[in-house]
C-alpha positions as CSV (number, residue, x, y, z in Angstrom):
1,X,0.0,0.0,0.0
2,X,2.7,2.4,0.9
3,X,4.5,1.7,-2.5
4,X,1.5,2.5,-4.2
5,X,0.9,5.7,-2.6
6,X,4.7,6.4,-3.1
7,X,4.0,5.7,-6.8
8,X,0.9,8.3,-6.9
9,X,2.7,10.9,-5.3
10,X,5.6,10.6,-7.6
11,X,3.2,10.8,-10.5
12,X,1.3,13.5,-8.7
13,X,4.0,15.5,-8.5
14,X,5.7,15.3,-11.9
15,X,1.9,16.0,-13.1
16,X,2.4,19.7,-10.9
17,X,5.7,20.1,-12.1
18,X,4.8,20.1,-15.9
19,X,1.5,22.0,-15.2
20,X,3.4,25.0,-13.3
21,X,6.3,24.4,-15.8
22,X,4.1,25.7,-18.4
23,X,2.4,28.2,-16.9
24,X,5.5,29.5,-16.2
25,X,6.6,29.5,-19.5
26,X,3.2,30.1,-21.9
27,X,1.1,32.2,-19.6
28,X,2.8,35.6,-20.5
29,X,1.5,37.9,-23.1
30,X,4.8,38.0,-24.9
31,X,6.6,34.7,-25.3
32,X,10.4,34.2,-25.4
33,X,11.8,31.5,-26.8
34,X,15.7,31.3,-26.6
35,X,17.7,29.8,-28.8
36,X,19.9,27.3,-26.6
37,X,23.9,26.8,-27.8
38,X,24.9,24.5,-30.3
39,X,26.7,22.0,-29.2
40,X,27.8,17.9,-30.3
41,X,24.4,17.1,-27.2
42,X,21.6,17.8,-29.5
43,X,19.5,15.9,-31.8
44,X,21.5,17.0,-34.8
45,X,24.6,18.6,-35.3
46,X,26.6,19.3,-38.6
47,X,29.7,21.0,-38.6
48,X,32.2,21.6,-41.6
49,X,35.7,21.1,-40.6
50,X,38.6,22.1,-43.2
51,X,38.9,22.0,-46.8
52,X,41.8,20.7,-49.2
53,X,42.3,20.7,-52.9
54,X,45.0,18.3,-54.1
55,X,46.6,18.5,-57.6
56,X,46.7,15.3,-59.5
57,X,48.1,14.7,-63.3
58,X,44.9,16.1,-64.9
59,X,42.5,17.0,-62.5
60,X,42.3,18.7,-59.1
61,X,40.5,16.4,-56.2
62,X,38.5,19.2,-53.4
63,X,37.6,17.7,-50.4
64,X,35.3,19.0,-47.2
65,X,35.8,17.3,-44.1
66,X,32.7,17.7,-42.1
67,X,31.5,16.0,-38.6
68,X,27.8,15.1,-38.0
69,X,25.9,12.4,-36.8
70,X,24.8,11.1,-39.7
71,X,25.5,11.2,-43.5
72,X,24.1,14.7,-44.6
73,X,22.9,15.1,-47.9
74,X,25.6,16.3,-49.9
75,X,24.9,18.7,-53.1
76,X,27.4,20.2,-55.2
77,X,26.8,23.6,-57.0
78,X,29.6,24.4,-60.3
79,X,29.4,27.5,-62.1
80,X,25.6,27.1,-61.0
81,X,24.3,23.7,-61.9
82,X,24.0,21.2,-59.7
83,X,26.7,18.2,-60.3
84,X,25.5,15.2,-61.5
85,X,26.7,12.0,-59.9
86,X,26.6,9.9,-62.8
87,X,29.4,12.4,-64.8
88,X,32.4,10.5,-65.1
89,X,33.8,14.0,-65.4
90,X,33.7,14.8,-61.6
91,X,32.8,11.6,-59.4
92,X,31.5,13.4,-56.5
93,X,31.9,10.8,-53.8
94,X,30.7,10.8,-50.0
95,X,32.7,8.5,-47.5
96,X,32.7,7.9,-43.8
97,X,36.2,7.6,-41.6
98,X,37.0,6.8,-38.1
99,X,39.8,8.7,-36.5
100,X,41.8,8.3,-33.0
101,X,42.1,11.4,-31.0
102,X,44.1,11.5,-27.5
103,X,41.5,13.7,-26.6
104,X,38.4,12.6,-27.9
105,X,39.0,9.0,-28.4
106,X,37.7,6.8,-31.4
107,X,35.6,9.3,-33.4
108,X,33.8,9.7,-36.8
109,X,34.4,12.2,-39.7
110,X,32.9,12.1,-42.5
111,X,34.4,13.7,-46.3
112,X,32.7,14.7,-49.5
113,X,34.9,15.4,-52.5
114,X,34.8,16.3,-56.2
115,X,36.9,15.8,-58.9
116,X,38.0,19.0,-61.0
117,X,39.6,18.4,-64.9
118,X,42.6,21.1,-65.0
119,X,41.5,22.6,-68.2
120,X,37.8,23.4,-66.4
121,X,36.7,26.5,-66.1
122,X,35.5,27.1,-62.8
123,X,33.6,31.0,-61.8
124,X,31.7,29.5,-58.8
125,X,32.1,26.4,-56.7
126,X,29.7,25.8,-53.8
127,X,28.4,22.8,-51.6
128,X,25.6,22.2,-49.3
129,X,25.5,19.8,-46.1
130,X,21.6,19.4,-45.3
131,X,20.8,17.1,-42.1
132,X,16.9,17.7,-42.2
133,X,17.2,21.0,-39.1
134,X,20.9,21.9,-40.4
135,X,21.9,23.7,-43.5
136,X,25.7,24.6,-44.5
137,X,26.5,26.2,-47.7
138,X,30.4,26.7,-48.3
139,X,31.5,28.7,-51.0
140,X,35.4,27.7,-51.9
141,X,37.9,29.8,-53.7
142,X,39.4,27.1,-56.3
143,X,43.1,27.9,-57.0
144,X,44.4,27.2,-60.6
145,X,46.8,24.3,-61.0
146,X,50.1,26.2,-60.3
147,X,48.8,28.0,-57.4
148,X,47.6,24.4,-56.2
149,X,51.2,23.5,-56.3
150,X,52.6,25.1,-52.8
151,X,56.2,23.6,-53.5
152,X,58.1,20.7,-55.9
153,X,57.0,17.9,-54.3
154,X,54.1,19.4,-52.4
155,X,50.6,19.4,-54.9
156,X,48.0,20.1,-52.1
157,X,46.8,22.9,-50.1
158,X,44.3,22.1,-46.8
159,X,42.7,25.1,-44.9
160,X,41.0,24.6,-41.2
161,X,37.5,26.3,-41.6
162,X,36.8,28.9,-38.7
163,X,34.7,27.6,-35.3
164,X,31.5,28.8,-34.9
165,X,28.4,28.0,-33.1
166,X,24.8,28.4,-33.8
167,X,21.9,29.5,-31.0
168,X,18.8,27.1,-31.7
169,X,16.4,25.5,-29.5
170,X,17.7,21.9,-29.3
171,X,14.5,20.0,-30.2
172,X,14.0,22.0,-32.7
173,X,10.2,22.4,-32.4
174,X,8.6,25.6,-30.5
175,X,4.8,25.6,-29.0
176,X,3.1,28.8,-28.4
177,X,0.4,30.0,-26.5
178,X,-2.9,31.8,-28.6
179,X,-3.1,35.5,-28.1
180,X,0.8,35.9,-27.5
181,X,3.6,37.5,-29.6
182,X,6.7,34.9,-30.0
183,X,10.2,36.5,-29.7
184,X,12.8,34.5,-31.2
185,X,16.8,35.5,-30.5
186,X,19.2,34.1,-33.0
187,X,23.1,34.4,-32.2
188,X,25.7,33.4,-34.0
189,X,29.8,33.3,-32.1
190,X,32.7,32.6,-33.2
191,X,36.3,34.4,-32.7
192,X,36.3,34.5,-36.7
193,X,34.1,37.2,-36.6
194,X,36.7,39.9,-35.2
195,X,38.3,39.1,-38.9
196,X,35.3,38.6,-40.8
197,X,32.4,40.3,-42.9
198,X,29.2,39.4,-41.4
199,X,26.4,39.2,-44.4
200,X,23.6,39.2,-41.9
201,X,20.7,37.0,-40.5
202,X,17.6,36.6,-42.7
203,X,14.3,35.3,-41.3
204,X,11.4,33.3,-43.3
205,X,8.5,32.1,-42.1
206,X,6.4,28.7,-44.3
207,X,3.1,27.6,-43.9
208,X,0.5,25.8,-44.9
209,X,-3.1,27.3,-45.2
210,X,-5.5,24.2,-44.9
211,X,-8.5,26.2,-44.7
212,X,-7.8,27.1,-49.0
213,X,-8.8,24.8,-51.6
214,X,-6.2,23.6,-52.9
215,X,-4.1,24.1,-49.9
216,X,-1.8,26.7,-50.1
217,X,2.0,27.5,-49.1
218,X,3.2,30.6,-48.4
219,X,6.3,32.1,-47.0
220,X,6.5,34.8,-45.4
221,X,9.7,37.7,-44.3
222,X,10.2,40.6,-42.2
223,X,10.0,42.3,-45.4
224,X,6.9,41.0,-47.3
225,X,5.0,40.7,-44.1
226,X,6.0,43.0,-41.2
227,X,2.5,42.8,-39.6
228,X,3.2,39.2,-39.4
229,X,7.2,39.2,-38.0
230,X,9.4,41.7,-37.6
231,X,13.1,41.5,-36.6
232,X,15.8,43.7,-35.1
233,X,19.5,44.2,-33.8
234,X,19.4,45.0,-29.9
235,X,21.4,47.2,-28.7
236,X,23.6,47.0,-26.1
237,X,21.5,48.6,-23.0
238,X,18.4,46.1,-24.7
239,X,16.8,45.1,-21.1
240,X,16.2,41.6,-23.2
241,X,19.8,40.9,-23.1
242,X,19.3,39.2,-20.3
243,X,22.5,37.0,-18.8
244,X,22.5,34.4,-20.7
245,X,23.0,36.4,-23.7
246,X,25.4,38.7,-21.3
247,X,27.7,35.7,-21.1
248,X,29.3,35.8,-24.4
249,X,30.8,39.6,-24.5
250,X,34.2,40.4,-25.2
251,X,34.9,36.7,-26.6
252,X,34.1,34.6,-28.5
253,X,32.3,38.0,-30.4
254,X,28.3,37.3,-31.4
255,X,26.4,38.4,-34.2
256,X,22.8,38.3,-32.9
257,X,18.9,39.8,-33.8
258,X,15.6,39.4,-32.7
259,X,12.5,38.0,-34.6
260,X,9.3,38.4,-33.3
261,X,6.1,36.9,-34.8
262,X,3.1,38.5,-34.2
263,X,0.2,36.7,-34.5
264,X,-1.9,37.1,-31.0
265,X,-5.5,35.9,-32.9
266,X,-4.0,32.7,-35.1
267,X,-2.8,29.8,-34.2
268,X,0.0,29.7,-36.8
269,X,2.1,26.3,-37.8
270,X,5.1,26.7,-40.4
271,X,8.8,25.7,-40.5
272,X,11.0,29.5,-39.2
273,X,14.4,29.3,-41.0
274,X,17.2,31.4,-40.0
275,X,20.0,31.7,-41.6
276,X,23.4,33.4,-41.2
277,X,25.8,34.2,-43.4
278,X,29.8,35.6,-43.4
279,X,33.3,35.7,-45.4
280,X,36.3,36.4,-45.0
281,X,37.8,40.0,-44.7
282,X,41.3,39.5,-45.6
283,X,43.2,37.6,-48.8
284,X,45.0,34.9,-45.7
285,X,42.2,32.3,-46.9
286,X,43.0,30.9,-50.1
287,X,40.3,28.2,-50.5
288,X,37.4,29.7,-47.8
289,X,35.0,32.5,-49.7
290,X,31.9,32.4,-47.4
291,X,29.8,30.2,-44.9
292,X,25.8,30.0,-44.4
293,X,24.2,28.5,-41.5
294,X,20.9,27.8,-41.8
295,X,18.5,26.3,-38.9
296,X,14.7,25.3,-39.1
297,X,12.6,25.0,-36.3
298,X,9.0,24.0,-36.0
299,X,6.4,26.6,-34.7
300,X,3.0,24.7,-33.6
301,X,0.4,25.7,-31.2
302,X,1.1,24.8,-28.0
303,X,-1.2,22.1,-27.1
304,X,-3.8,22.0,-30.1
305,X,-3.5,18.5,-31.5
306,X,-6.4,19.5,-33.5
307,X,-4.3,21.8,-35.9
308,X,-2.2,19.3,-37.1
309,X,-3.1,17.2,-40.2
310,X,0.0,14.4,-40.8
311,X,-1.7,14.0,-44.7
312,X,-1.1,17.8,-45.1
313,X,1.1,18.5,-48.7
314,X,1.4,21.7,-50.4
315,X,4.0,22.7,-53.1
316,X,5.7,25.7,-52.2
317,X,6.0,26.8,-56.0
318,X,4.1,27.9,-58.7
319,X,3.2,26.8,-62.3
320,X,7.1,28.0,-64.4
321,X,8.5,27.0,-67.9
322,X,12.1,26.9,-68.9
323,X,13.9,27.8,-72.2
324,X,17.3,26.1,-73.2
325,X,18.9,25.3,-76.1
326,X,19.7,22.0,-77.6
327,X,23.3,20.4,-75.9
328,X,23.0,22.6,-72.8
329,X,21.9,22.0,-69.5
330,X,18.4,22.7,-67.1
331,X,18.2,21.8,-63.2
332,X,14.3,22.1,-62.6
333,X,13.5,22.3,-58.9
334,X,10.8,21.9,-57.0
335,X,9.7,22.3,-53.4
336,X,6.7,20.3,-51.1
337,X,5.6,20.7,-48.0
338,X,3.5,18.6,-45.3
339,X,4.0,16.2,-42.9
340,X,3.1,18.6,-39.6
341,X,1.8,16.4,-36.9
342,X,1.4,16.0,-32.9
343,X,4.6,14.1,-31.9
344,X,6.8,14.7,-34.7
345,X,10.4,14.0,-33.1
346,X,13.8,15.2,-34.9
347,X,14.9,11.2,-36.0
348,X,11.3,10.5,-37.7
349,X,12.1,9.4,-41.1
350,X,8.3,9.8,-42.4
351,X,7.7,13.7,-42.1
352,X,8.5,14.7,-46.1
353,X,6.3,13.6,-48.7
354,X,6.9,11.9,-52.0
355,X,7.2,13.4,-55.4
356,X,6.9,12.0,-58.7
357,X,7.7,13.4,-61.8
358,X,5.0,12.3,-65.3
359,X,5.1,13.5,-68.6
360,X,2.4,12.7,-71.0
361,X,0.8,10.4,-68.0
362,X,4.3,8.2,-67.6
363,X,6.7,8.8,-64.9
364,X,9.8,10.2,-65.9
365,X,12.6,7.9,-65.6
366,X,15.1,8.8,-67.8
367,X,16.3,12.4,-65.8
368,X,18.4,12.0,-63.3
369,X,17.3,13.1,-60.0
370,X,18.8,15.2,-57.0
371,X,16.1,14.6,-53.5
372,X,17.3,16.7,-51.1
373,X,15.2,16.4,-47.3
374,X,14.6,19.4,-44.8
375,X,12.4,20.1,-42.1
376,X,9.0,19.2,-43.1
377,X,9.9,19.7,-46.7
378,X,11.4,18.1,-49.4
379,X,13.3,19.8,-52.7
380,X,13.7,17.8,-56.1
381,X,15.9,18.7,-58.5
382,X,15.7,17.3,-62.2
383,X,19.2,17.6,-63.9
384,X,18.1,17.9,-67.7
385,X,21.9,16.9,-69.3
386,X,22.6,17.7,-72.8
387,X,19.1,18.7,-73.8
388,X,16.9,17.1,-76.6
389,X,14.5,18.6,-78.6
390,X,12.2,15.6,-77.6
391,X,12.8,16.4,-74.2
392,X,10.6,19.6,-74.8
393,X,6.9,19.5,-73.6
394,X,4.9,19.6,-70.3
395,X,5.6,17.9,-67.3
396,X,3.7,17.2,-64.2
397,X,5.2,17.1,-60.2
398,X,2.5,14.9,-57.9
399,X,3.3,15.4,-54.5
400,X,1.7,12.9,-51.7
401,X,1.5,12.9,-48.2
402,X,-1.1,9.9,-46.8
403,X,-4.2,11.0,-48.3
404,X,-3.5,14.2,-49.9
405,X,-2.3,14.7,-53.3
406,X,-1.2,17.9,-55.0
407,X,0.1,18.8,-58.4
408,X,2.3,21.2,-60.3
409,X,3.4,20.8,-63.8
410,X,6.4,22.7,-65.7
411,X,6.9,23.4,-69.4
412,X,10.4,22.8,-70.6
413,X,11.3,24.9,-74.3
414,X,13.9,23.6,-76.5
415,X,15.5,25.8,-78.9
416,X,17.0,24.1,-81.9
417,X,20.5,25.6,-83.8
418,X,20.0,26.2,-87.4
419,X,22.7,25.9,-89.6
């Protein structure tokens, strides 16, 4: 009897402490929600760790070392397209390596690299890391081949990418009471920043409207919508810099705003995205040009299961059509949403929906294809190669989520050389 009554006064009081937990935190008219600091203890973590580019006989080999939890999805950007892993030309390759650290013991890196012919010419070379919440976009500077060669017998040049850290609440998923503005602060350290240009933090907001037929994406900035969000730069006598923020003066220096969303009469779902860019400020960095971090965190209503619909889908763009001309090359992207739900946790693989590309009412098979998974959302990109004139005609996206099923269709022009 006594253990049982133990046993109810254990559950009785964990039941109190959640209930005065949030009242303590939802009850007030304006809510904060602070972005925690990154570190290797949350869900998902993704951090790029040097670059190298190493001379061989007819090509040059770049390499980004990164560490994460898991694989991230790894997209390479040249002079604008997107690289196709199936060019023999470049061989983009994604591998996984243990290493043995006195401090750190047994630990695991992971490095995606691309292959470079000499006589290429090269005006823009980027690559994305995306781990669903996590976003890195590094743009390198890519020496020519004698600059790659440091010394005789040396043919590779390796540069340690500056630390950082990113604010952002570690489960990645924000409730909110009804009838209360939601203040958001973003931060961004690192030492690098004393020697670096900051490009600034930008905001978005995506939704989906379910109460439209068909449903309805929408994104929304500080810009397009201020009666909807707004952000600003504190200053330094802000009463909202509270300690915790107070901590991180002098060094390592912060780069830091404020978002606030204000919508006290809706109770607004969407995926916020914040990202934050910089580069360097002197010539020391031969291979570094810039960094973006981007974070997405789920806004949801804070205890309203009934405003979350699993089936949910909605493509985030518009009917387009393309022109090319025959022998050159078309990436055609597209973006789908859906998957918001009650109980959505950071490692659920089933929270993007599928797409499916048709043409004349067959799928599309043929096109090679680049599926790249964030929060909530899922971007496709078709890499048209060498174009066709009978690749010309319209073409139809079918997006899927459970029950729901949305389309969006694409008309692709091919322009044929006469002699």
């Amino acid at each position: 009897m006594n253990i049982e009554n133990s046993k109810m006064t254990a559950v009785t009081r964990l039941m109190l402490a959640v209930v005065l937990f949030s009242r303590c935190i939802f009850s007030s008219k304006e809510q904060k929600v602070i972005f925690l600091p990154f570190s290797g203890n949350t869900p998902v973590y993704l951090k790029p760790q040097w670059i190298s580019v190493t001379q061989l006989d007819n090509e040059r080999n770049v390499t980004v070392q990164y560490s994460a939890m898991q694989n991230a999805q790894v997209t390479w950007y040249l002079n604008g397209y997107i690289v196709s892993v199936s060019d023999e030309r470049f061989s983009p390759v994604h591998t996984k390596k243990r290493l043995r650290s006195l401090k750190r013991g047994r630990r695991t890196v992971r490095q995606a690299s691309v292959k470079i012919p000499n006589d290429y010419e090269i005006s823009d070379l980027r690559v994305i890391l995306t781990l669903k919440v996590f976003e890195v976009e590094l743009q390198i500077n890519m020496p020519s081949p004698n600059e790659t060669r440091t010394e005789p017998e040396v043919h590779a040049i390796q540069e340690i990418l500056p630390s950082w850290g990113l604010h952002l609440e570690p489960h990645e998923s924000v409730g909110y009471t009804r009838g209360a503005d939601v203040t958001v602060r973003s931060v961004l350290i690192s030492e690098y920043l004393n020697d670096a240009i900051f490009l600034g933090t930008n905001f978005s907001f995506t939704s989906i409207d379910k109460c439209t037929t068909p449903i309805v994406a929408s994104m929304k900035t500080p810009e397009s919508d201020p009666e909807f969000m707004r952000s600003w730069v504190p200053e330094e006598n802000d009463p909202a810099l509270d300690w915790e923020t107070g901590r991180y003066l002098g060094k390592p220096t912060y780069k830091y705003r404020f978002l606030q969303l204000l919508r006290p009469r809706d109770r607004f779902r969407g995926i916020l995205t914040v990202s934050t860019a910089f580069r360097p400020a002197d010539t020391c960095h031969l291979l570094f040009g810039s960094i973006r971090i981007t974070r997405f965190a789920f806004f949801k209503p804070y205890l309203s299961q009934k405003f979350f619909g699993k089936d949910l889908v909605a493509f985030l763009d518009g009917e387009e059509s393309y022109t090319a001309k025959v022998g050159s090359d078309v990436d055609v992207k597209t973006t789908a949403l859906g998957g918001f739900y009650e109980g959505w946790d950071v490692r659920d693989n089933d929270s993007n929906p599928r797409i499916k590309l048709y043409k004349n009412g067959y799928p599309v098979s043929d096109v090679e294809r680049v599926d790249t998974k964030r929060l909530f959302q899922r971007e496709v990109a078709h890499l048209f190669r060498n174009v066709t004139v009978e690749m010309a005609g319209r073409y139809l996206w079918v997006a899927e989520m459970g029950g729901s099923k949305v389309k969006r269709g694409f008309t692709l022009y091919v322009k044929a050389e006469c002699g």
